[in-house]
C-alpha distance (Angstrom), angle and dihedral (degrees) to the residues before:
residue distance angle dihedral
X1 . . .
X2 3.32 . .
X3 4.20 106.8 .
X4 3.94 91.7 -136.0
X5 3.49 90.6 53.2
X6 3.58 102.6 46.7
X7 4.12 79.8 50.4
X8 3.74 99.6 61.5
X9 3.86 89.8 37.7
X10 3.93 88.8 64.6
X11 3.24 93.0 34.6
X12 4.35 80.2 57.6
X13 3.86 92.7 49.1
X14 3.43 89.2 52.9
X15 3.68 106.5 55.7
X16 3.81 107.2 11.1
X17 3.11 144.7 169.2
X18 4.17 104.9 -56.5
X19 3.81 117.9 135.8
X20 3.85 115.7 -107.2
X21 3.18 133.0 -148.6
X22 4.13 113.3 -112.8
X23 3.39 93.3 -114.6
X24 3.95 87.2 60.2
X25 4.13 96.4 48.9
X26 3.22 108.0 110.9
X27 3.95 127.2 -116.1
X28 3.58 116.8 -51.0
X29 3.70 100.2 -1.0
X30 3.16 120.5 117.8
X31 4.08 127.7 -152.0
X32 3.70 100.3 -106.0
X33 4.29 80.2 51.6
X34 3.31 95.4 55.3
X35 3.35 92.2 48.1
X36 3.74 97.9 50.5
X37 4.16 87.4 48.7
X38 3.73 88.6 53.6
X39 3.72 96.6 52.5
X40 3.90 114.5 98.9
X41 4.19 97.6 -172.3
X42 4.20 84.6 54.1
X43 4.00 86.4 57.9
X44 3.58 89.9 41.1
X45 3.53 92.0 60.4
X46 3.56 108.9 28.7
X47 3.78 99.4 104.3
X48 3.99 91.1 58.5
X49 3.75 90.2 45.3
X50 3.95 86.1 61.3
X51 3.56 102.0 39.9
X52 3.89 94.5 93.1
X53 3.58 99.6 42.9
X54 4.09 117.9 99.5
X55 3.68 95.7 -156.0
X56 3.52 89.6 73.0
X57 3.90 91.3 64.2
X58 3.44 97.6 43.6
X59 3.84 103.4 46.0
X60 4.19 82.9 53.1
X61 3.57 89.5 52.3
X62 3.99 86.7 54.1
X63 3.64 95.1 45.8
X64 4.13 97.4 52.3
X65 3.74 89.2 45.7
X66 4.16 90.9 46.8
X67 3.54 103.4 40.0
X68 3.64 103.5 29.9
X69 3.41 134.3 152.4
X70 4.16 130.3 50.6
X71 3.78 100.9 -56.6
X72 3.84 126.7 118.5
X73 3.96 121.0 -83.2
X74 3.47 132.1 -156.9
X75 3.80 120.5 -152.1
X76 3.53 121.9 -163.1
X77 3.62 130.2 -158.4
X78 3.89 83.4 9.6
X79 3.64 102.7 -179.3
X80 3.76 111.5 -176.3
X81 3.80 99.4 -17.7
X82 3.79 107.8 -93.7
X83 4.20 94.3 139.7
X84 4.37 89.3 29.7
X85 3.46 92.9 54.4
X86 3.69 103.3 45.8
X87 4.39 91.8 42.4
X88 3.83 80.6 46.6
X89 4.34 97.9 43.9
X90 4.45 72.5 51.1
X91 3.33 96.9 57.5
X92 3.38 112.7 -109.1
X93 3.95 130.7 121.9
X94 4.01 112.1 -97.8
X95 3.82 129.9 -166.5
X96 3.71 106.9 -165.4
X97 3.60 119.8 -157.1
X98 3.86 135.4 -163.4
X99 3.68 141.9 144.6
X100 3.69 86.9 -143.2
X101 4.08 110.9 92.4
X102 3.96 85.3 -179.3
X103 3.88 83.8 56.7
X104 3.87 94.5 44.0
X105 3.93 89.6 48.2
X106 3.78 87.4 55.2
X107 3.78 94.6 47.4
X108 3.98 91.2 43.4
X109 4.30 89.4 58.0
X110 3.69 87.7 59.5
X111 3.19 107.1 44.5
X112 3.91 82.1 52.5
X113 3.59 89.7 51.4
X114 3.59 99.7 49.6
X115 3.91 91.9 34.1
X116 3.77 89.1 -123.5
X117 3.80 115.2 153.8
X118 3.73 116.5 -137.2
X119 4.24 138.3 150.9
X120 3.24 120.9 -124.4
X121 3.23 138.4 -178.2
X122 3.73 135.9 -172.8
X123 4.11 106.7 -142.0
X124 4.07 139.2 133.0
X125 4.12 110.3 -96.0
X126 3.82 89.8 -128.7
X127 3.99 88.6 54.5
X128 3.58 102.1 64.3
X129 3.75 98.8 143.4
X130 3.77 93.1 111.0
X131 3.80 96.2 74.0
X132 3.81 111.3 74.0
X133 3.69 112.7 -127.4
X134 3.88 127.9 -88.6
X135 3.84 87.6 21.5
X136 4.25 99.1 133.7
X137 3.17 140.6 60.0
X138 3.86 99.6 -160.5
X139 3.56 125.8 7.0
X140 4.01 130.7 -175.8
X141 3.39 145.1 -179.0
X142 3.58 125.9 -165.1
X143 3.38 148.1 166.1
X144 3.28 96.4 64.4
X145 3.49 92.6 -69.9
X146 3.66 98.6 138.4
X147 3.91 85.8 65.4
X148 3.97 94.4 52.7
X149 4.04 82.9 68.5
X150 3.59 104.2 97.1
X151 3.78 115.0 -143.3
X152 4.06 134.2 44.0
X153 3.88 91.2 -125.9
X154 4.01 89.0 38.9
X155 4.25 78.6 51.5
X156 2.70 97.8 51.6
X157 3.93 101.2 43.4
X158 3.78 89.6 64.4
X159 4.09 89.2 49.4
X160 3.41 84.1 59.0
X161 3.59 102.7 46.2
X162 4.01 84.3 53.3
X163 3.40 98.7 54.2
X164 3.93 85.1 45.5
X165 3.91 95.9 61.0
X166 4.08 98.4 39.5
X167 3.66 120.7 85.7
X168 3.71 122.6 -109.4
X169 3.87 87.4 -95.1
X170 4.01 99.4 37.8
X171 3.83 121.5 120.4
X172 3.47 124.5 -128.7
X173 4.07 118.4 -151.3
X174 3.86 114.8 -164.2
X175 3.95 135.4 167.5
X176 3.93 133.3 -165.6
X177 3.90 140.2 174.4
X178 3.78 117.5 -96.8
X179 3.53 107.4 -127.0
X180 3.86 96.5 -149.7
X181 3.69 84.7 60.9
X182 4.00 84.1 85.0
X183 3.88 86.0 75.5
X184 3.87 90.1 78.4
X185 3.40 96.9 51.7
X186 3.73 122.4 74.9
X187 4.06 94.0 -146.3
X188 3.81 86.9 39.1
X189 4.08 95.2 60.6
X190 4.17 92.6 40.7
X191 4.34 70.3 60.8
X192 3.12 99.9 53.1
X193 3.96 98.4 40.4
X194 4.27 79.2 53.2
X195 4.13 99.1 44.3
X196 3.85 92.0 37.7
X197 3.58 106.2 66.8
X198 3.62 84.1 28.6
X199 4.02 97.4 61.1
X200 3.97 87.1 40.9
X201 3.96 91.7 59.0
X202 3.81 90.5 44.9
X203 3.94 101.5 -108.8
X204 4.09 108.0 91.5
X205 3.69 85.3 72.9
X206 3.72 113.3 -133.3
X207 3.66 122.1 -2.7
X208 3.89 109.2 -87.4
X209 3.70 99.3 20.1
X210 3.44 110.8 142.0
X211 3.58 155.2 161.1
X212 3.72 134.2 -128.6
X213 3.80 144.8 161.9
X214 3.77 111.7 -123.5
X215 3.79 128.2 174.4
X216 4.11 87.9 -4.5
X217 3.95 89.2 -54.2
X218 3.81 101.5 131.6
X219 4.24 108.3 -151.0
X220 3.72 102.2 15.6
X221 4.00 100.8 169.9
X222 3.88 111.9 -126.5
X223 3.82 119.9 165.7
X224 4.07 112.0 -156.5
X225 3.68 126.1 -150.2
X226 3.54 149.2 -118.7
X227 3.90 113.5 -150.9
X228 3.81 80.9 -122.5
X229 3.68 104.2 49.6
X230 3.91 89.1 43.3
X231 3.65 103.0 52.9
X232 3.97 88.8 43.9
X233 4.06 93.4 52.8
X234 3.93 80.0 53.5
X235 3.95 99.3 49.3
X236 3.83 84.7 45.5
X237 3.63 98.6 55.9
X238 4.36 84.2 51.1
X239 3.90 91.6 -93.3
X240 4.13 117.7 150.4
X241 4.23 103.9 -160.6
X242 3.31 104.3 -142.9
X243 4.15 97.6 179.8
X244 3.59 125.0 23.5
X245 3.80 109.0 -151.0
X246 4.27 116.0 -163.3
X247 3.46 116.8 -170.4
X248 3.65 139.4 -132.9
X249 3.67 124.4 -116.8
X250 3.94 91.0 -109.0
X251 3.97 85.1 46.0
X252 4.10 87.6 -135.8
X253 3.65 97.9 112.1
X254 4.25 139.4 11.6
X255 3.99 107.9 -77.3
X256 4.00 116.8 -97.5
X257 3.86 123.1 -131.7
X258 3.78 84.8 19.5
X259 3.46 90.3 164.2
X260 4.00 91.7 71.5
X261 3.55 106.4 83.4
X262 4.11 92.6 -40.5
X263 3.42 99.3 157.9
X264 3.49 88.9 61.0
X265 4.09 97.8 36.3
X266 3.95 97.3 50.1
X267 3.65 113.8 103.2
X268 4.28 84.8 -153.7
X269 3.40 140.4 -36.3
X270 4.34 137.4 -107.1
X271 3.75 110.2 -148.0
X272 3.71 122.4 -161.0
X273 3.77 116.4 -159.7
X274 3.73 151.7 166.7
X275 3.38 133.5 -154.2
Protein backbone atom coordinates (compact mmCIF):
# COMPACT_ATOMS: atom_id res chain seq x y z
CA UNK A 1 0.00 0.00 0.00
CA UNK A 2 0.83 3.09 -0.86
CA UNK A 3 2.70 4.83 2.48
CA UNK A 4 0.69 8.18 2.01
CA UNK A 5 -2.32 6.41 1.99
CA UNK A 6 -1.96 4.22 4.79
CA UNK A 7 -0.97 7.81 6.55
CA UNK A 8 -4.19 9.65 6.05
CA UNK A 9 -6.14 6.39 6.74
CA UNK A 10 -4.73 6.43 10.41
CA UNK A 11 -4.79 9.66 10.58
CA UNK A 12 -8.99 8.88 9.70
CA UNK A 13 -9.26 6.20 12.47
CA UNK A 14 -8.00 8.47 14.72
CA UNK A 15 -10.19 11.42 14.57
CA UNK A 16 -13.26 10.44 12.53
CA UNK A 17 -16.13 11.31 11.67
CA UNK A 18 -18.18 11.91 15.25
CA UNK A 19 -20.36 15.02 15.55
CA UNK A 20 -19.00 17.80 17.83
CA UNK A 21 -20.40 19.98 19.66
CA UNK A 22 -19.86 23.85 18.32
CA UNK A 23 -18.03 24.74 21.03
CA UNK A 24 -15.47 21.92 19.99
CA UNK A 25 -15.16 23.02 16.03
CA UNK A 26 -12.20 24.21 15.55
CA UNK A 27 -11.24 27.90 14.51
CA UNK A 28 -12.93 29.26 11.66
CA UNK A 29 -15.04 26.38 10.71
CA UNK A 30 -18.19 26.62 10.76
CA UNK A 31 -20.91 23.64 11.37
CA UNK A 32 -22.20 23.21 7.93
CA UNK A 33 -17.99 22.93 7.17
CA UNK A 34 -17.45 20.47 9.31
CA UNK A 35 -20.03 18.69 8.13
CA UNK A 36 -19.16 18.86 4.50
CA UNK A 37 -15.30 17.71 5.58
CA UNK A 38 -16.77 14.78 7.37
CA UNK A 39 -18.80 13.51 4.52
CA UNK A 40 -17.16 10.56 2.57
CA UNK A 41 -19.93 10.37 -0.57
CA UNK A 42 -19.06 14.45 -1.06
CA UNK A 43 -15.25 13.32 -1.55
CA UNK A 44 -16.35 10.55 -3.54
CA UNK A 45 -17.86 12.68 -5.91
CA UNK A 46 -16.10 15.78 -5.95
CA UNK A 47 -14.16 15.34 -9.17
CA UNK A 48 -17.55 14.89 -11.24
CA UNK A 49 -19.05 17.81 -9.44
CA UNK A 50 -16.14 19.95 -11.03
CA UNK A 51 -15.93 18.59 -14.31
CA UNK A 52 -18.34 21.21 -15.88
CA UNK A 53 -17.12 24.17 -14.28
CA UNK A 54 -14.59 26.58 -16.40
CA UNK A 55 -13.00 28.12 -13.46
CA UNK A 56 -11.28 25.11 -12.85
CA UNK A 57 -9.33 25.44 -16.20
CA UNK A 58 -8.58 28.79 -15.96
CA UNK A 59 -7.34 29.17 -12.35
CA UNK A 60 -4.76 26.06 -13.46
CA UNK A 61 -3.74 27.96 -16.30
CA UNK A 62 -2.89 30.90 -13.75
CA UNK A 63 -1.15 28.76 -11.37
CA UNK A 64 1.46 27.00 -14.04
CA UNK A 65 2.16 30.37 -15.49
CA UNK A 66 2.63 31.98 -11.69
CA UNK A 67 4.40 29.46 -9.94
CA UNK A 68 6.36 27.84 -12.54
CA UNK A 69 9.32 26.14 -12.58
CA UNK A 70 10.65 22.99 -10.22
CA UNK A 71 10.29 24.48 -6.76
CA UNK A 72 8.05 23.19 -3.93
CA UNK A 73 4.21 24.16 -3.76
CA UNK A 74 1.95 24.26 -1.13
CA UNK A 75 -1.76 23.73 -1.76
CA UNK A 76 -4.21 24.66 0.61
CA UNK A 77 -7.62 23.51 1.03
CA UNK A 78 -6.57 20.84 -1.59
CA UNK A 79 -9.61 18.89 -2.02
CA UNK A 80 -9.07 15.98 -4.34
CA UNK A 81 -5.86 17.12 -6.02
CA UNK A 82 -6.81 18.94 -9.21
CA UNK A 83 -3.90 21.94 -8.73
CA UNK A 84 -1.37 19.07 -6.61
CA UNK A 85 -1.49 16.78 -9.19
CA UNK A 86 -0.88 18.85 -12.19
CA UNK A 87 2.29 21.11 -10.15
CA UNK A 88 3.33 17.55 -9.18
CA UNK A 89 2.78 15.68 -13.06
CA UNK A 90 5.30 19.30 -13.65
CA UNK A 91 7.74 18.43 -11.56
CA UNK A 92 7.77 20.31 -8.75
CA UNK A 93 7.49 19.28 -4.95
CA UNK A 94 3.75 19.70 -3.55
CA UNK A 95 2.47 19.67 0.05
CA UNK A 96 -1.22 19.28 -0.13
CA UNK A 97 -3.28 20.37 2.62
CA UNK A 98 -6.91 19.73 3.76
CA UNK A 99 -8.96 19.32 6.78
CA UNK A 100 -10.87 16.78 4.90
CA UNK A 101 -9.35 13.05 5.54
CA UNK A 102 -12.19 11.83 3.06
CA UNK A 103 -10.55 14.35 0.61
CA UNK A 104 -6.94 13.28 1.45
CA UNK A 105 -7.98 9.52 1.02
CA UNK A 106 -9.20 10.44 -2.43
CA UNK A 107 -6.08 12.35 -3.36
CA UNK A 108 -3.78 9.50 -1.79
CA UNK A 109 -5.57 6.64 -4.44
CA UNK A 110 -4.34 8.70 -7.25
CA UNK A 111 -1.33 9.51 -6.57
CA UNK A 112 -0.98 5.64 -6.08
CA UNK A 113 -2.46 5.12 -9.32
CA UNK A 114 -0.46 7.38 -11.27
CA UNK A 115 2.70 6.68 -9.08
CA UNK A 116 2.95 10.37 -8.37
CA UNK A 117 4.68 11.28 -5.12
CA UNK A 118 3.10 13.98 -3.09
CA UNK A 119 2.77 15.11 0.99
CA UNK A 120 -0.13 15.53 2.37
CA UNK A 121 -1.33 16.41 5.24
CA UNK A 122 -4.72 16.54 6.79
CA UNK A 123 -4.84 19.95 9.10
CA UNK A 124 -7.29 23.13 9.78
CA UNK A 125 -6.14 26.35 7.48
CA UNK A 126 -6.12 28.55 10.60
CA UNK A 127 -3.65 25.93 12.32
CA UNK A 128 -0.74 26.18 10.24
CA UNK A 129 1.88 25.78 12.89
CA UNK A 130 2.94 22.39 11.61
CA UNK A 131 4.78 23.67 8.55
CA UNK A 132 8.11 25.27 9.49
CA UNK A 133 8.50 28.66 8.11
CA UNK A 134 9.96 29.69 4.67
CA UNK A 135 9.19 26.13 3.46
CA UNK A 136 7.37 27.05 -0.26
CA UNK A 137 8.01 28.49 -3.01
CA UNK A 138 4.41 29.13 -4.26
CA UNK A 139 1.43 28.54 -2.40
CA UNK A 140 -2.41 28.88 -3.47
CA UNK A 141 -5.62 28.58 -2.42
CA UNK A 142 -8.51 28.44 -4.53
CA UNK A 143 -11.81 27.77 -4.83
CA UNK A 144 -12.86 30.13 -2.81
CA UNK A 145 -11.58 28.50 0.00
CA UNK A 146 -10.21 31.41 1.74
CA UNK A 147 -13.92 32.61 2.06
CA UNK A 148 -15.19 29.21 3.68
CA UNK A 149 -12.94 30.43 6.80
CA UNK A 150 -15.29 32.00 9.02
CA UNK A 151 -13.99 35.05 10.84
CA UNK A 152 -11.81 38.29 9.73
CA UNK A 153 -9.21 37.61 12.53
CA UNK A 154 -9.55 33.68 11.80
CA UNK A 155 -8.80 35.20 7.90
CA UNK A 156 -6.59 36.63 8.48
CA UNK A 157 -4.64 34.12 10.79
CA UNK A 158 -4.29 31.74 7.87
CA UNK A 159 -2.94 34.85 5.58
CA UNK A 160 -0.50 35.07 7.94
CA UNK A 161 0.51 31.65 8.35
CA UNK A 162 0.99 31.73 4.37
CA UNK A 163 3.05 34.42 4.16
CA UNK A 164 4.99 32.75 7.14
CA UNK A 165 5.93 29.47 5.23
CA UNK A 166 6.78 31.12 1.59
CA UNK A 167 10.13 32.43 0.88
CA UNK A 168 10.82 36.07 0.54
CA UNK A 169 10.39 35.61 -3.28
CA UNK A 170 7.39 32.96 -3.30
CA UNK A 171 4.04 33.73 -5.00
CA UNK A 172 0.94 33.38 -3.49
CA UNK A 173 -2.28 32.55 -5.84
CA UNK A 174 -5.71 33.14 -4.16
CA UNK A 175 -9.45 33.33 -5.40
CA UNK A 176 -12.78 34.63 -3.76
CA UNK A 177 -16.52 35.24 -4.64
CA UNK A 178 -17.54 38.75 -5.64
CA UNK A 179 -20.25 39.69 -3.59
CA UNK A 180 -21.95 42.02 -6.15
CA UNK A 181 -22.21 38.98 -8.23
CA UNK A 182 -25.56 38.33 -6.13
CA UNK A 183 -27.15 41.11 -8.33
CA UNK A 184 -27.56 38.59 -11.23
CA UNK A 185 -29.14 36.17 -9.45
CA UNK A 186 -32.72 36.45 -8.43
CA UNK A 187 -32.17 34.46 -4.93
CA UNK A 188 -28.86 36.31 -4.64
CA UNK A 189 -30.53 40.04 -4.60
CA UNK A 190 -33.66 38.82 -2.13
CA UNK A 191 -29.88 38.24 -0.09
CA UNK A 192 -28.66 41.10 -0.37
CA UNK A 193 -31.96 43.19 0.30
CA UNK A 194 -31.90 40.68 3.74
CA UNK A 195 -27.90 41.00 4.71
CA UNK A 196 -27.83 44.72 3.74
CA UNK A 197 -29.90 46.42 6.11
CA UNK A 198 -28.91 43.74 8.33
CA UNK A 199 -24.96 44.47 8.30
CA UNK A 200 -25.87 48.33 8.48
CA UNK A 201 -27.83 47.83 11.88
CA UNK A 202 -24.99 45.66 13.23
CA UNK A 203 -26.65 42.09 13.21
CA UNK A 204 -25.81 40.33 9.61
CA UNK A 205 -22.38 39.97 10.93
CA UNK A 206 -19.76 41.02 8.51
CA UNK A 207 -20.58 42.14 5.12
CA UNK A 208 -20.75 39.06 2.77
CA UNK A 209 -21.25 36.40 5.30
CA UNK A 210 -23.43 34.00 4.15
CA UNK A 211 -24.98 30.78 4.09
CA UNK A 212 -25.62 28.25 1.43
CA UNK A 213 -26.47 24.62 0.75
CA UNK A 214 -23.89 22.98 -1.48
CA UNK A 215 -23.66 19.34 -2.50
CA UNK A 216 -26.84 18.60 0.00
CA UNK A 217 -24.84 20.30 2.96
CA UNK A 218 -27.47 22.66 4.39
CA UNK A 219 -25.47 25.99 6.09
CA UNK A 220 -22.06 25.69 4.63
CA UNK A 221 -20.47 29.20 5.71
CA UNK A 222 -19.01 31.12 2.68
CA UNK A 223 -18.13 34.82 3.03
CA UNK A 224 -18.12 36.74 -0.56
CA UNK A 225 -16.05 39.63 -1.48
CA UNK A 226 -15.83 43.01 -2.51
CA UNK A 227 -12.65 43.79 -4.62
CA UNK A 228 -12.13 46.30 -1.80
CA UNK A 229 -12.58 44.33 1.27
CA UNK A 230 -10.44 41.48 -0.33
CA UNK A 231 -7.40 43.21 -1.36
CA UNK A 232 -7.40 45.10 2.14
CA UNK A 233 -7.66 41.65 4.27
CA UNK A 234 -4.52 40.84 2.05
CA UNK A 235 -2.43 44.15 2.66
CA UNK A 236 -3.33 43.62 6.34
CA UNK A 237 -2.02 40.25 6.74
CA UNK A 238 1.61 41.94 5.00
CA UNK A 239 0.52 40.85 1.42
CA UNK A 240 1.82 43.15 -1.76
CA UNK A 241 -0.83 42.15 -4.89
CA UNK A 242 1.07 42.14 -7.60
CA UNK A 243 -1.89 41.12 -10.34
CA UNK A 244 -5.41 41.66 -9.87
CA UNK A 245 -7.33 39.00 -11.78
CA UNK A 246 -11.46 39.81 -12.47
CA UNK A 247 -13.37 37.22 -13.74
CA UNK A 248 -15.83 36.61 -16.36
CA UNK A 249 -19.30 35.58 -15.76
CA UNK A 250 -18.55 31.97 -17.16
CA UNK A 251 -15.29 32.15 -14.89
CA UNK A 252 -13.20 30.60 -18.07
CA UNK A 253 -11.19 33.55 -18.84
CA UNK A 254 -10.20 37.32 -17.13
CA UNK A 255 -13.30 39.77 -17.68
CA UNK A 256 -13.10 42.26 -20.80
CA UNK A 257 -13.86 46.04 -20.53
CA UNK A 258 -13.24 45.55 -16.83
CA UNK A 259 -12.93 48.97 -16.41
CA UNK A 260 -16.85 49.51 -16.98
CA UNK A 261 -18.41 48.90 -13.85
CA UNK A 262 -15.97 45.69 -13.04
CA UNK A 263 -16.27 45.61 -9.64
CA UNK A 264 -19.70 45.06 -10.02
CA UNK A 265 -19.51 42.69 -13.35
CA UNK A 266 -16.79 40.17 -12.02
CA UNK A 267 -18.15 36.95 -10.96
CA UNK A 268 -14.73 36.78 -8.40
CA UNK A 269 -11.44 37.64 -8.37
CA UNK A 270 -7.61 35.62 -8.60
CA UNK A 271 -5.04 37.47 -6.60
CA UNK A 272 -1.39 37.00 -7.10
CA UNK A 273 0.85 38.04 -4.26
CA UNK A 274 4.16 38.09 -2.52
CA UNK A 275 5.09 38.47 0.70
Amino acid sequence: MDESLANVKAVTRQTGPAPRPDWRLPPGVSRGLWEYTQADHIARRYDESLRDDTLCEFDEQVVARVCCGTGTLADLGCGTGRIALAAARRGQRVVAVDLSAAMLRQLAEKTQHEQISLDLVQANLVELGCIRDASFDHAVCLYSTLGMIHGRDNRRQFLEHVRRILRPQGKFVVHVHNLWTNLFDPGGRWWLVRHLPAVALGRGGELGDKSTTFQGVPNLFLHVFTRKQFLRELRQAGWRIEETIPLCTARRHRLRSAWWLGRVRANGWIAVCRP
